[in-house]
N, C-alpha and C positions, 0 to 999 in steps of 0.2 A: 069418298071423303075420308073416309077411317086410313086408309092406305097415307092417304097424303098428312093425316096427324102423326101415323108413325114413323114415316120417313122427318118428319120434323124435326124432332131432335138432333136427327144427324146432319143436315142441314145446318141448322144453330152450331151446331159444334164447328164444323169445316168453314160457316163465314168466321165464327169469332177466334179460333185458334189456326187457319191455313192464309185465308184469304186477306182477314185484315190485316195483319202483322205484317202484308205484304209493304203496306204503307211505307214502313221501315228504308224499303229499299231502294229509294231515293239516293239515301246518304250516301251511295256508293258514286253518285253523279255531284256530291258536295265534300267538301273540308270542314267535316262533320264538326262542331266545339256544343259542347255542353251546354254552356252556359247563353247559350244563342236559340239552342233546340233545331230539330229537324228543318223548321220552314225558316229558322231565322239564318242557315250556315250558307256561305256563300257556294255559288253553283261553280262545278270545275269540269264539267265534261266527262269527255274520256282519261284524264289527268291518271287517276286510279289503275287503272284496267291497260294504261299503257306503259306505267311504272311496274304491275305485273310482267308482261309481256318480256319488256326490257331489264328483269332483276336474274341478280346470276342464278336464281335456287326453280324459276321456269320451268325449263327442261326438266330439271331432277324431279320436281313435284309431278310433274305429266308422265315422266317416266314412271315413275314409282306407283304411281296412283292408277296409270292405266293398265300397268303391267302385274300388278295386284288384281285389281277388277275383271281382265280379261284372266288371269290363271285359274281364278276363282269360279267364271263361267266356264270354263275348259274342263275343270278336274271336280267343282263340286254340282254342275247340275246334273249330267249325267249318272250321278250314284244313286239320289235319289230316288229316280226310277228305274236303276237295276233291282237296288232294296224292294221297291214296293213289286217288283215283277215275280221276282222270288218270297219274299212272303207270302205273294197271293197264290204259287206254285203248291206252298205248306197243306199239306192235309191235315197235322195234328193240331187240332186247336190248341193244346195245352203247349206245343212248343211251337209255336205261333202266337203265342200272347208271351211268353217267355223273352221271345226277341224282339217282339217289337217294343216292350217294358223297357229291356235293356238298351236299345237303341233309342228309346224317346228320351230315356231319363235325363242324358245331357243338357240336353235343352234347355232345364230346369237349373240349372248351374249357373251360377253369376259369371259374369265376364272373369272380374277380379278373380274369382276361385278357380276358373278355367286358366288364367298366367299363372297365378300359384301352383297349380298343378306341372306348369309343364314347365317353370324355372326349378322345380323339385325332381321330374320326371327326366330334364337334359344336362343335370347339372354334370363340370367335368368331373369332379372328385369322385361326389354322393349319386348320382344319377342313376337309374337302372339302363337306359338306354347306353348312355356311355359304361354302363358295368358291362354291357351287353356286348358291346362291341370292343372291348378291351379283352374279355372271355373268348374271343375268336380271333385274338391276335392282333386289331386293330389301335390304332391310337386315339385316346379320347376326344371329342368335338368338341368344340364352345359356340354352340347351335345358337344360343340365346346372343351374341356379340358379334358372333358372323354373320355378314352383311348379307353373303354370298346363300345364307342358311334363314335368313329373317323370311322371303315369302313363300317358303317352301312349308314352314315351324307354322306359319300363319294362317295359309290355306285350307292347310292337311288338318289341323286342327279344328277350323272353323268346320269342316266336313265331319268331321267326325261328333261337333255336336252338335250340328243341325240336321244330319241326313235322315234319322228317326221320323223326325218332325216334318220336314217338308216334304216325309214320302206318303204323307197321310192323303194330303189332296189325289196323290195318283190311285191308293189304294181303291179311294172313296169311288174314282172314274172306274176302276176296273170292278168293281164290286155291281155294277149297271149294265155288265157283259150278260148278253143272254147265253145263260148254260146251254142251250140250244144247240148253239153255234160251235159248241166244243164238242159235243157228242155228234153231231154231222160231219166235223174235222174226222173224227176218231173212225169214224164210220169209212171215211174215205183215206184210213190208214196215214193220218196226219200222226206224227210222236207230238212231244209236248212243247219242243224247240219250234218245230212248227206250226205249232197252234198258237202261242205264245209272240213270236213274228207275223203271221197273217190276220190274228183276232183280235188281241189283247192290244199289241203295239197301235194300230189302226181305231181300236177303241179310245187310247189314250190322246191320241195324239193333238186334238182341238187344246185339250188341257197341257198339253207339253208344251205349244206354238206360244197360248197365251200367258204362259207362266218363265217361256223365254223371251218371249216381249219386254216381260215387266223386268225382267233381270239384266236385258241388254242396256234399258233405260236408267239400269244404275251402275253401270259399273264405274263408273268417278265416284261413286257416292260410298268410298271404302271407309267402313266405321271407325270413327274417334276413337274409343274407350281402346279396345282392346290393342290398338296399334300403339296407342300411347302407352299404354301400361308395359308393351313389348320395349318400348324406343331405347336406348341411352345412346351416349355418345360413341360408343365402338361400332352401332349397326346406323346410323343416321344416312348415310348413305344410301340405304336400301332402304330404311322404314318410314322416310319425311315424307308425307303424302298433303294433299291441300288440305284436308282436315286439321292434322295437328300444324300444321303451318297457319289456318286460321286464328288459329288458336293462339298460337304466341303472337301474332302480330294483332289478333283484336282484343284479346281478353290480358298476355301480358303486357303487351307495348300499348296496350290502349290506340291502336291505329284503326280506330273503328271504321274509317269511310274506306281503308284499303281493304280492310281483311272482308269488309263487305261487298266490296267489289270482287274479289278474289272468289267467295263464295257464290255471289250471282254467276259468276264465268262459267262455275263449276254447274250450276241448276241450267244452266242454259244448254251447254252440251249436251249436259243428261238428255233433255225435252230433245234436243233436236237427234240424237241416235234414236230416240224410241219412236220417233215420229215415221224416220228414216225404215226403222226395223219394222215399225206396223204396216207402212205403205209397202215394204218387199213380202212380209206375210201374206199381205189383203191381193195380191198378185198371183203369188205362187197356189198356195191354197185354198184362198177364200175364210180365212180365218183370222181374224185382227180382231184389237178392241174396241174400236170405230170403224 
């Protein structure tokens, strides 16, 4: 009984802030008016979701947004557990809490302070990178306007302030290695590459499957804040993803039954890739979240 009062709370929170609000999502099957309310607006179907489908900005939103999401899985999950492999390689503790200090602290960084940084860091004039590459003979970049430079600025970035942090959960796994197992390697003339690939990796790896589960299941789901704070109209091209597209057609153009259609489109994919990725893991492995 004591178990099921402390799982309670969380409970109460996931119905009143996940579940209910789901109510909401009706409007995206109505011509949503205010002054009418949810149950009063007349029902339209698919009207929404097919006006999606059929608008010229489609493609480019699906482009952009999946080609974002998948770069993102490509180049920033795999660092994470290079990080945590090699820090757990550290024998010094004092420089071993040195790095992983420096590497966490990003994390801690506001979105906003993170684009500040790196409209100061790319600029063409004043910029160190572009000093950087002008010092070697090169021509300055306009990394922040170029279309062709936006999910490259956006990735590499986002990797660099999250890898600290999410290489904590692998550490956590590898820290549950029985040392055993490495002095029996050593014994049987194993170096540390391959102790590191036959022990370590194989330790990790239930925790890798289920944390590329969760990551395959969002990759539409490419954050607002910082995409927008990147956006202007020199890179729109390359940075308008369903997010900030949300956004101006529910929140500026007040088009709320589309822009909620558009968003549902988008939670639905998500579900059905992770559904798709868990039932190939729970095959392959024996390793899924259900």
């Amino acid at each position: 009984m004591d178990l099921y009062l402390l799982i309670l709370p969380v409970l109460v929170y996931f119905v009143l802030f996940e579940y209910y609000p789901m109510y909401g999502v009706q409007i995206a099957f109505k011509d949503f008016i205010a002054t009418k309310g949810i149950l009063g607006s007349p029902w339209v179907g698919w009207k929404h979701f097919v006006r999606f489908y059929e608008s010229f900005y489609f493609w480019r939103l699906i482009k952009n947004t999946l080609g974002i999401g998948l770069y993102e899985l490509v180049v920033g999950f795999p660092i994470p557990i290079l990080l945590a492999l090699m820090i757990n390689e550290v024998r010094s503790r004092l420089f071993k809490r040195v790095v992983q200090t420096v590497t966490y602290a990003p994390h801690f960084l506001s979105t906003v302070v993170i684009v500040g940084m790196l409209f100061l860091f790319l600029s063409p004039q004043t910029g160190a990178v572009n000093q950087l590459l002008q010092w070697f003979g090169f021509e300055p970049v306009s990394f922040m306007t170029s279309p062709g430079w936006f999910k490259t600025v956006y990735v590499l970035s986002g990797v660099w302030q999250q890898m600290g942090w999410s290489s904590i959960i692998y550490l956590a796994a590898l820290s549950g290695v029985d040392p055993q197992l490495h002095e029996a390697a050593k014994v049987d003339g194993a170096g540390r590459l391959r102790r590191v690939w036959h022990i370590n990796l194989p330790a990790i790896a239930p925790t890798i499957v289920i944390l590329l589960i969760l990551n395959v299941g969002r990759v539409l789901s490419v954050g607002f804040e910082k995409v927008f704070l990147m956006q202007n109209s020199l890179n729109m091209d390359a940075s308008d993803v369903i997010a900030t597209h949300v956004y101006r057609t529910g929140i500026i153009g007040a088009q709320y039954s589309y822009s909620a259609a558009v968003g549902l489109f988008n939670a639905v994919v998500n579900f059905l890739m992770l559904v798709v990725v868990n039932y190939i893991a729970r095959k392959v492995n024996d390793t899924s979240l259900w």
